[in-house]
N, C-alpha and C positions, 0 to 999 in steps of 0.2 A: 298254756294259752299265752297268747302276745297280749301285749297293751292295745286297748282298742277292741278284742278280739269279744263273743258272749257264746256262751253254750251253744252249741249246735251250728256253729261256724263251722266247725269240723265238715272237708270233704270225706266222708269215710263209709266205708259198708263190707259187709262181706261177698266175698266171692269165691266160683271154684276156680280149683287151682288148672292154670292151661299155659301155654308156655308163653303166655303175653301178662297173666297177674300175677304169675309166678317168678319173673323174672328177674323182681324185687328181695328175693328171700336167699337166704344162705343156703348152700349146696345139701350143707350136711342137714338141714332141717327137711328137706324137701326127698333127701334119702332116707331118710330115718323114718321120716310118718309113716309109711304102710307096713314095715316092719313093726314098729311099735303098736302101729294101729290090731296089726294080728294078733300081735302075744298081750294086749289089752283086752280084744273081741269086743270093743265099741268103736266108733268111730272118733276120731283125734284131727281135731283143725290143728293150722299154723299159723298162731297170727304174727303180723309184723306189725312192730312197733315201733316201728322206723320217724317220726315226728322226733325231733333232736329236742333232748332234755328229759324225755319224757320217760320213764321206766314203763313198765306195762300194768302193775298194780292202777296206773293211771283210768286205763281204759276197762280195768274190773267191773262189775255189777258189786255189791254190796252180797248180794246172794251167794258170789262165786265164794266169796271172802269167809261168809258165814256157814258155807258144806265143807271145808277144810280147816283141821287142828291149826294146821301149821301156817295158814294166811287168817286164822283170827283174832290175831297178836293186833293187822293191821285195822281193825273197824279201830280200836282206840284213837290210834295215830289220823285215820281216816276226820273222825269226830272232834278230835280236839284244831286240825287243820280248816274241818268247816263252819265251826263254834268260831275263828278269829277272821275267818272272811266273812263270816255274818256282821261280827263286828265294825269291822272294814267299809260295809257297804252301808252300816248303819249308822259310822260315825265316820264319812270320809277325811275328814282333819288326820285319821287316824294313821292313812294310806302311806306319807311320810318318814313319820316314828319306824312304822314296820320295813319299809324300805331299807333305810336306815342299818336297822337291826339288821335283816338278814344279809347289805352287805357287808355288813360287820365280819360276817362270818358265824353269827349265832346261827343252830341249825332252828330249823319251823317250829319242833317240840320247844325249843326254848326260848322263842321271844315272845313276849306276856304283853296282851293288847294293853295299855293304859291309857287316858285320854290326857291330853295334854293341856 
């Protein structure tokens, strides 16, 4: 999100794929889904997560996170990221300090709200 920006700012939805919302996506993504889709035998979206900066774990459910071994590493990182923006909004003085820190170069896991 930008500065300025709150939850549900986001223009975003899903749609089916046609050569007009499709036109956004990688060649090889948009060839691959029906193959894939078969040798799966469910049905398989594509999403684009094209919004710069943003990985796709972004745009997860919690739930997604929670059906797979191998993304439930993320609910921690998840938890500990909204434990300091709670902080954040609950001690704005705080907004600075963390600035701060993460230009530093500290990654998100490692800068530790303190009040100042």
């Amino acid at each position: 999100m930008h500065q300025g920006e709150k939850p549900g700012d986001v223009d975003a939805g899903w749609a089916l794929a046609d050569s007009r919302s499709a036109a956004s996506f990688s060649a090889s993504a948009i060839c691959s889904q029906p193959s894939l889709q078969k040798t799966l035998q469910c049905p398989v979206g594509i999403i684009s997560s094209n919004w710069g900066g943003t990985p796709i774990k972004t745009w997860m459910s919690m739930d997604a996170f929670a059906a797979s071994p191998q993304l439930a590493p993320f609910i921690e990182e998840y938890q500990k990221a909204l434990a300091t923006h709670q902080q954040v909004l609950a001690h704005p003085e705080m907004e600075s300090a963390y600035q701060a820190a993460e230009s530093s170069g500290a990654s998100k896991s490692e800068i530790r709200m303190t009040r100042p």
